[in-house]
N, C-alpha and C positions, 0 to 999 in steps of 0.2 A: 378460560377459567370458569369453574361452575359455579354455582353459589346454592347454601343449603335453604335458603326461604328468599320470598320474594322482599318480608319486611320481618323488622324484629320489635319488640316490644320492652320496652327499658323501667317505665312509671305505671302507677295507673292513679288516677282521680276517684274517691268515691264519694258516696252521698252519706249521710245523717246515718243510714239503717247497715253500712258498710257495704255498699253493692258500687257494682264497675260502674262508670258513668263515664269516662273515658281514661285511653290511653295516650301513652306517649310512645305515638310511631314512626321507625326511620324505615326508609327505604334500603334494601341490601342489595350493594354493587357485585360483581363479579371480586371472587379472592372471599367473599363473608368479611365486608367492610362495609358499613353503613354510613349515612349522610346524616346531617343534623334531623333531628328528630320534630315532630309537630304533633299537638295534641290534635285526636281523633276521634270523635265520639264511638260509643260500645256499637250502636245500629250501625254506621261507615264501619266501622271495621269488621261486624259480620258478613256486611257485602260483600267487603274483600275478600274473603274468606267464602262466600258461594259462589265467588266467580272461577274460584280456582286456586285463589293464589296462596303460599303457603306460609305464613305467620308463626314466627317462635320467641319466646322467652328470651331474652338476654340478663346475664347479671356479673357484677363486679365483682372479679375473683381475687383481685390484688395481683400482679400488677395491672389486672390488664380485664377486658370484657369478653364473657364465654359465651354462643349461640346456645341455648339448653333445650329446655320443655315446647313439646310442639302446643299450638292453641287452635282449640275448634271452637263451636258454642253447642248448643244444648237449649231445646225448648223447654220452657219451666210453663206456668196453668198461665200467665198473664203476658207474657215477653218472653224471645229470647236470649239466653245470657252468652258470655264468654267463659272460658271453658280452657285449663291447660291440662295435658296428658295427664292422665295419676298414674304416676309412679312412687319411687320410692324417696323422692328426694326434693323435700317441702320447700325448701329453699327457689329453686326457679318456679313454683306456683307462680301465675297473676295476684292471688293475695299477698304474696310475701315481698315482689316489688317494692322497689321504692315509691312511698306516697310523696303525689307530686301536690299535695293539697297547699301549701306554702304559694304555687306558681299558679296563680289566675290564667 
């Protein structure tokens, strides 16, 4: 069985100014089934991401969780950021995740 990403992205964490500071990442099994989730900082998860591996969106559709928006990053003047496809559908952005700010 194939699987569409290496990892999917469920939360994210942000700071004071509303920027990524981390996510909340599971690993994707074969089938596009994923394993309990871990938060990950934004820098680890750009690693992941120049190493190869390929990182998407997930979001809660009722019943059930959809793989969506692919995620890259993007060098800004001080850091780089994380980064989801633009497209047309604001909904699986990394901004529009579930804020995991309640879970330390």
């Amino acid at each position: 069985m194939s699987r569409s990403a290496n990892y999917v992205i469920s939360g994210v964490w942000k700071d004071s100014s509303d920027n990524i500071t981390h996510v909340m990442l599971h690993p994707v099994n074969d089938g596009d089934t994923w394993s309990m989730g871990e938060k990950t900082s934004e820098a680890s998860t750009i690693a992941l991401l120049k190493k190869g591996n390929v990182i998407r969106t997930v979001v809660w559709g009722y019943p059930s969780w959809t793989i969506k928006s692919k995620v890259t990053y993007v060098q800004g003047f001080t850091k780089e950021y994380l980064r989801s496809e633009a497209n047309a559908t604001p909904k699986d952005n990394l901004d529009n995740l579930i804020s995991m700010k309640a879970i330390k």
